[in-house]
N, C-alpha and C positions, 0 to 999 in steps of 0.2 A: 711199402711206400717210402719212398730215400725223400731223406727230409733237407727241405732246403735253406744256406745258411743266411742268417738275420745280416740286412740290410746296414750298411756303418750308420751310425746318429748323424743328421746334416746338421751341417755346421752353418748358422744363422754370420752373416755378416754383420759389423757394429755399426750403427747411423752415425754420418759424419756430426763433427758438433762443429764445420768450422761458419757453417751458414749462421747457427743461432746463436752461436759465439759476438758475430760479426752485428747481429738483428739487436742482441742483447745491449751491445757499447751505444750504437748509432741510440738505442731507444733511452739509456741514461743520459746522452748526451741532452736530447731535447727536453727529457725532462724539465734538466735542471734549465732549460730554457723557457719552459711554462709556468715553472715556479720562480723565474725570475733570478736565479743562481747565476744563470750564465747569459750578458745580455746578446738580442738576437744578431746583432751586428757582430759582434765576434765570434759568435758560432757561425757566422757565414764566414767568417777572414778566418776560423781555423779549420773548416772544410775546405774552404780553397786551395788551401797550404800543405795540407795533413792528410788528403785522403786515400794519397795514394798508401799508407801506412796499413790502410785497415785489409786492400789487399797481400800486402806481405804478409800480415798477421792469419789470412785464410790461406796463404801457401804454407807458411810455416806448420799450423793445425795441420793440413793437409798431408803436410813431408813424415809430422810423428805420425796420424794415422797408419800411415804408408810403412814404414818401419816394425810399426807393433803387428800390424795385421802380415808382414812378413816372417817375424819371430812366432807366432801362432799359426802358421802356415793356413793363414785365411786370405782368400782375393780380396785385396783391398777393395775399395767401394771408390766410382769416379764420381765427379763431380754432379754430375745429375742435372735435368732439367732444369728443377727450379737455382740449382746453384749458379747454373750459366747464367740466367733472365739474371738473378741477382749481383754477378759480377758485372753483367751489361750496363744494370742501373748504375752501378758506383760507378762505371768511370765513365758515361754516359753525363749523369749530373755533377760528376767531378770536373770532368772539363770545360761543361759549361758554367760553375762557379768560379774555375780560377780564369776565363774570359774574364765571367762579368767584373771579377777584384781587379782586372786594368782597366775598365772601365772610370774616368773622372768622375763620378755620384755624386762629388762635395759639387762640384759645378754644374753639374747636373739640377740638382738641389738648388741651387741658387736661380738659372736662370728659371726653371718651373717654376720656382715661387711656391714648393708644396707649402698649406698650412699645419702645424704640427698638432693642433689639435683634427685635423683632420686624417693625417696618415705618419704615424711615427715611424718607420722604416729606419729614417734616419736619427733617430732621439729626436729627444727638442731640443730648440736652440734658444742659447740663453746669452747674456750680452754683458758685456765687462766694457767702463773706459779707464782709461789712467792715462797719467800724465808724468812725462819727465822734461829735466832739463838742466844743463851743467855749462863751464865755459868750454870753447872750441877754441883751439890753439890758434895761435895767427900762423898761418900760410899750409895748415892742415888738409888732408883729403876727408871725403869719407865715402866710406867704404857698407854700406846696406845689405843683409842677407835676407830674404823672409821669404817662407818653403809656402805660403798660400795667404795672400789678402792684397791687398793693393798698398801701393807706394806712391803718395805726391811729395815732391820736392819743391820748395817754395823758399823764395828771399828772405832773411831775416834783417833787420836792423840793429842789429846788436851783434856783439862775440858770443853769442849763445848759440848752442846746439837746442831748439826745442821740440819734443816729441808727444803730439798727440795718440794715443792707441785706443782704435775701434775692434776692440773682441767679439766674436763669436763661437761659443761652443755648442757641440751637437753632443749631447747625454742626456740619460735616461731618466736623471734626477739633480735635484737642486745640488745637493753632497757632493755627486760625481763632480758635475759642473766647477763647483769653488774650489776642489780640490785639484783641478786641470790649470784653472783659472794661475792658482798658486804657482804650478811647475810651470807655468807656460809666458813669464813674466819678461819684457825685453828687456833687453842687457847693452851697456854703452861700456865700450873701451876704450883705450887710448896708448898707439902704440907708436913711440915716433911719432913720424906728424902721419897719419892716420887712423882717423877716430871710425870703429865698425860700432853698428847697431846690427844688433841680430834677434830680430820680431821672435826666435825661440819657441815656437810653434809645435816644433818636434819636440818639447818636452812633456807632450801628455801622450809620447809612445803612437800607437796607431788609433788615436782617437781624432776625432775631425776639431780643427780649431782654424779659424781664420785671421787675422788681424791685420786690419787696415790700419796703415801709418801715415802720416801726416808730419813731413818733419820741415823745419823752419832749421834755414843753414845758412852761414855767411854764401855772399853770393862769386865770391873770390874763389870758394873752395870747389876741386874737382871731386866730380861724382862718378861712385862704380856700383849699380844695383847689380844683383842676383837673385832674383824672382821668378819662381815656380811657374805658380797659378795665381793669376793677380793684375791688376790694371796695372799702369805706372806713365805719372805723370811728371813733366820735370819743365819746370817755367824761369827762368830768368837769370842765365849760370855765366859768369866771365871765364869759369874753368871747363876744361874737357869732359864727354859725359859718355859714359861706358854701360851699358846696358842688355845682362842677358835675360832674356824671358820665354816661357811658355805659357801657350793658352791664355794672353792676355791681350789687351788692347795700348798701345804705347802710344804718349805726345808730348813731341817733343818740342819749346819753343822759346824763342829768343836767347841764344846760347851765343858767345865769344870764341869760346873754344871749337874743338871738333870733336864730331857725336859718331860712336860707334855704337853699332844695335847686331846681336845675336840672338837669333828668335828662332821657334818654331812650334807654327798653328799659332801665329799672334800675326795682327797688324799694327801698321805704325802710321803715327803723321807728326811729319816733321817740316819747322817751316823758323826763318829766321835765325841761319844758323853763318855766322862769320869763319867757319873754317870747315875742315873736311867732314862730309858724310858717307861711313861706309855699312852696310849693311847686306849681312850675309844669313842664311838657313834655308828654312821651310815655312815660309808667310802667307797671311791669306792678303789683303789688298795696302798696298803702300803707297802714301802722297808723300813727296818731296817737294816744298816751294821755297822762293826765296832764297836759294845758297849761296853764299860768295864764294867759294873756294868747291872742290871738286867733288864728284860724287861716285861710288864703287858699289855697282847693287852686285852679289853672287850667290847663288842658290837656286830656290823654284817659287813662283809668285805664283799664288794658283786663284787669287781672285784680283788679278789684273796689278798698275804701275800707273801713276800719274808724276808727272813732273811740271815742273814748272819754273823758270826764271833760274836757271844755274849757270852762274859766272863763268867756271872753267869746265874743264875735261869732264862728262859722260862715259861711265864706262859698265857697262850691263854684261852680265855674261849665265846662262841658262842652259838646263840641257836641248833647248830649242832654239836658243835666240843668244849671237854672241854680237854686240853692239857697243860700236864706239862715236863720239864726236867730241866735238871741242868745247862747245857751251848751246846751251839753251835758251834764248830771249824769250819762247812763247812757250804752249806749253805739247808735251808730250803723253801720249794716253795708249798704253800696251795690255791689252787683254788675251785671253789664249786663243782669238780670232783674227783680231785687226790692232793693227798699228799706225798710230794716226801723229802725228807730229807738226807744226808749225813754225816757222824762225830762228830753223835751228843752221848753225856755222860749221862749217868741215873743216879738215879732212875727217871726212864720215866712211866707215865701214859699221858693215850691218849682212849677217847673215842669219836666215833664217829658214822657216817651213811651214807649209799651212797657215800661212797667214795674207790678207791684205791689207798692201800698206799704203800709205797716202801720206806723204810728204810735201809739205807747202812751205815755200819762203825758201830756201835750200843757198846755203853760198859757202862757196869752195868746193872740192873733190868730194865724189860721192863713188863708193865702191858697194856695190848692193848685188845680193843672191838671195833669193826664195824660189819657191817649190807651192804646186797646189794652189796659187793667191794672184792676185790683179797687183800690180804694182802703178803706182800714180807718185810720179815727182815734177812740182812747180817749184822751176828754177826763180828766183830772186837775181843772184851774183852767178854767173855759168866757171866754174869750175870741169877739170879733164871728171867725165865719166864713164862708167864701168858696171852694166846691168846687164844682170843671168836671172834669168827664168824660165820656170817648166809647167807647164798648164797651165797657166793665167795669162791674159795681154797685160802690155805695158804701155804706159801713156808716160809722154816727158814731153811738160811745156816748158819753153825758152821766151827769154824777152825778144821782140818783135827784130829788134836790128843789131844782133848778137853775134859776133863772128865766130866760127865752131867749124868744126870737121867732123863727119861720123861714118859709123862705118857699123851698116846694123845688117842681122840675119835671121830670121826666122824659118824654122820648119813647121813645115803642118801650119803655117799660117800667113798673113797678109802684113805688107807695111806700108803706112801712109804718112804724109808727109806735106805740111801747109809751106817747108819753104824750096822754090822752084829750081835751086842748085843743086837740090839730094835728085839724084838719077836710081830710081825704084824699079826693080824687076823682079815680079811676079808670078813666077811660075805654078806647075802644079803642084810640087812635094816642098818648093822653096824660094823664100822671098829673099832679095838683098839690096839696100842699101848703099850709096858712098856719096859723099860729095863733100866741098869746101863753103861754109856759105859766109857772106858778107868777109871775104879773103881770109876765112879761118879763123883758129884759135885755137882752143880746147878741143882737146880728141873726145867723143863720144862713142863708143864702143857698146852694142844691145846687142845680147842672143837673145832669142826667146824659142823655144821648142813647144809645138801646141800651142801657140796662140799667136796673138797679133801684137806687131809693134805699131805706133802711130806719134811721132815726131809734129808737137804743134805748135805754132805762134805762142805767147803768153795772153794775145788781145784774143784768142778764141775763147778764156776763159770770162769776160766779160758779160754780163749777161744779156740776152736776145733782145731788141727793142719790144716793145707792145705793138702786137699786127693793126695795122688800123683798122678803123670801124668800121665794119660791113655796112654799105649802104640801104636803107630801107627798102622792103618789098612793096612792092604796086599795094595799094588799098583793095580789101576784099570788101564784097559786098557782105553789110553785116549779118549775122543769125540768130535768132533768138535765143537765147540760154536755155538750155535742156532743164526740166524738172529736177531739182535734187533732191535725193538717196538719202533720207536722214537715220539711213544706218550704216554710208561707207564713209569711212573715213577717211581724212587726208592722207595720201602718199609724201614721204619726202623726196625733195628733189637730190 
């Protein structure tokens, strides 16, 4: 019987270690999280930051496995089921921890109102005041930095710089807290004639610290904030006021000079201001009232524009909406639907989209283009005009005995006309327009495509008399009142 020869010993492949290598770190981490070593806030800001590390650290395990299990001529071992699911997790919760670290949380925190004896997430928050205050040079600026709290600027009566400071810190314990407190102290300088105050907020590193400032300044002096996250109010300045912020709420009022605002995700109000207002970003709702000198909005206004009483030149410009005119007597109200305006003076240009606009009081030139929207302008003073529009009708009322010339066309729609000189023709695909009325004047020039134009008196907008009293009906013979239902009740009328 031929004997047959023994089989080689299998060679046993080795278990990766770079899973429980990986299990091992992540699990000292939270340890020392449970025993209070590491607090929970910062082990979430150094997952956010750091996690992609832990996968290099299982490639690299991976790359020597790979190497030794070639020098021993054994198939390496791949990654495996459960190694995949657990590379999913980490970068799965990785990337949604470093979302949520852009997340604002400190304001987040604020406007919720959590109670900290109710949910520490964010430490507790613990409160510091102080006080400073030094001479301010004569004819000085100052100049304000503060990375998170609110800033009021108020009149002083004196040469004094005075500085009230509202602290807030978020730690874990009383120690933390005073020790933040400490590095986190505002600082006054003086360099040339501008004096900075820097709230020094960032000196407790990436720990949460807020400080509301309250500063009392000569009212001579011009001011320049730079604020994060943070309100900032500024009340009663003879000099110029320069202001950038985020995430915050801006008012601005009674100022001499002129007020520059750099924002975005903030709104403003501003009102009582004797020289230029220019205001450019990414803002949620802005009021302007009262300016004597000119106004410059550029950017995106994404919860509307109010205006009101500006002296000189209007000049708006959006990636929807590019608007100009001369001044403002009444007021002006732009939201991302409609545009409404009042008593406002030309030469007016104004282009826009999706919107309806409604213009009343109008005097001087008006050059207007929308798309998608109704247009409405009551003229006041008849200035030469100049209206384009695409799916909306147009309405233009004129004073009763106003001399003009026009010269309108519509496709795809109808034109009417209350005065008896414009010669209107009708047809099926297009309406047209011309005439001279009251021996001319001003050229009026309307396209409208998709809709209707209609040319009107200014006495049509007057309101309808009351119809008179319908005269009584004949007497009926009376009926006796039906039994009542004392389960229905009244309908309203």
């Amino acid at each position: 019987m031929a004997s047959t020869a023994p089989l080689p010993p299998r060679q046993h492949r080795r278990r990766s270690l770079a899973g429980p290598i990986v299990l091992i770190i992540l699990g000292i981490v939270f340890l020392m999280g449970t025993m209070g070593l590491l607090q929970w806030y910062m082990l979430g800001h150094l997952w956010a930051r750091y996690w992609p590390l832990l996968i290099i650290l299982w490639g690299v395990i991976k790359l020597m496995e790979y190497q030794q299990s070639k020098s021993e001529g054994v198939r390496p071992r791949g990654i495996g089921a459960g190694g995949v699911f657990l590379l999913i997790c980490l970068v799965v919760f990785g990337l949604m921890a470093t979302q949520a670290e852009r997340f604002n949380w400190s304001a987040i925190r604020d406007q919720v109102d959590i109670d900290d004896s109710d949910f520490s997430l964010f430490g507790h928050s613990y409160t510091y005041d102080d006080e400073l205050q030094q001479a301010f040079p004569d004819g000085a600026n100052l100049n304000v930095d503060n990375l998170h709290g609110a800033v009021n600027i108020n009149a002083s009566d004196d040469k004094q710089i005075k500085i009230t400071v509202h602290k807030r810190i978020s730690a874990e314990n009383q120690e933390d807290a005073d020790k933040w407190n400490t590095g986190t102290k505002p600082q006054i300088s003086v360099s040339g004639q501008t004096v900075s105050v820097n709230a020094n907020t960032q000196g407790a590193g990436d720990h949460w610290v807020a400080s509301d400032l309250d500063i009392y300044v000569p009212r001579k002096a011009a001011v320049v904030i730079s604020n994060r996250r943070g309100d900032v109010s500024i009340m009663g300045r003879d000099g110029d006021v320069q202001i950038s912020n985020q995430h915050g709420d801006l008012s601005v009022t009674d100022v001499n000079g002129k007020v520059s605002l750099s924002l975005e995700q903030s709104s403003a109000k501003v009102s009582q201001v004797a020289g230029d207002v220019t205001i450019e970003g990414r803002t949620k709702d802005v009021s302007v009232t009262d300016v004597k000198g000119a106004i410059r909005l550029t950017g995106e206004f994404f919860d509307g524009v109010k205006l009101s009483k500006i002296t000189k030149t209007v000049t708006f410009k959006s990636s929807r909406t590019d608007m100009e005119f001369s001044s403002l007597e009444g007021d002006l109200d732009l939201d991302s639907g409609d545009l409404r305006a009042n008593d406002l003076t030309g030469p007016m240009r104004l282009q826009t989209r999706s919107k309806d606009i409604s213009l009343s009081g109008t005097s001087g030139d008006v050059r207007l283009e929308d798309s998608n929207g109704s247009v409405e302008v009551r003229v006041r003073k008849a200035g030469s005009m100049q209206i384009e529009n695409r799916k909306g009708d147009i309405q233009v009322f004129l004073p009763d005995k106003t001399g003009f010339e026009v010269q309108a066309r519509a496709r795809g729609g109808e034109i009417q006309s209350d005065f008896g000189e414009v010669k209107i023709e009708n047809g099926d695909s297009q309406a047209t327009a011309n005439g001279a009325v009251a021996g001319g004047g001003p050229r009026l020039v309307i396209s409208n495509e998709h809709g209707d134009i209609e040319v009107r008196k200014g006495s049509a907008m007057a309101e309808i008399p009351p119809a008179p009293p319908t005269p009584p009906n004949s007497p009926k013979a009376p009926r006796l009142p039906a039994p009542k239902d004392k389960n229905v009740e009244p309908t309203e009328n």
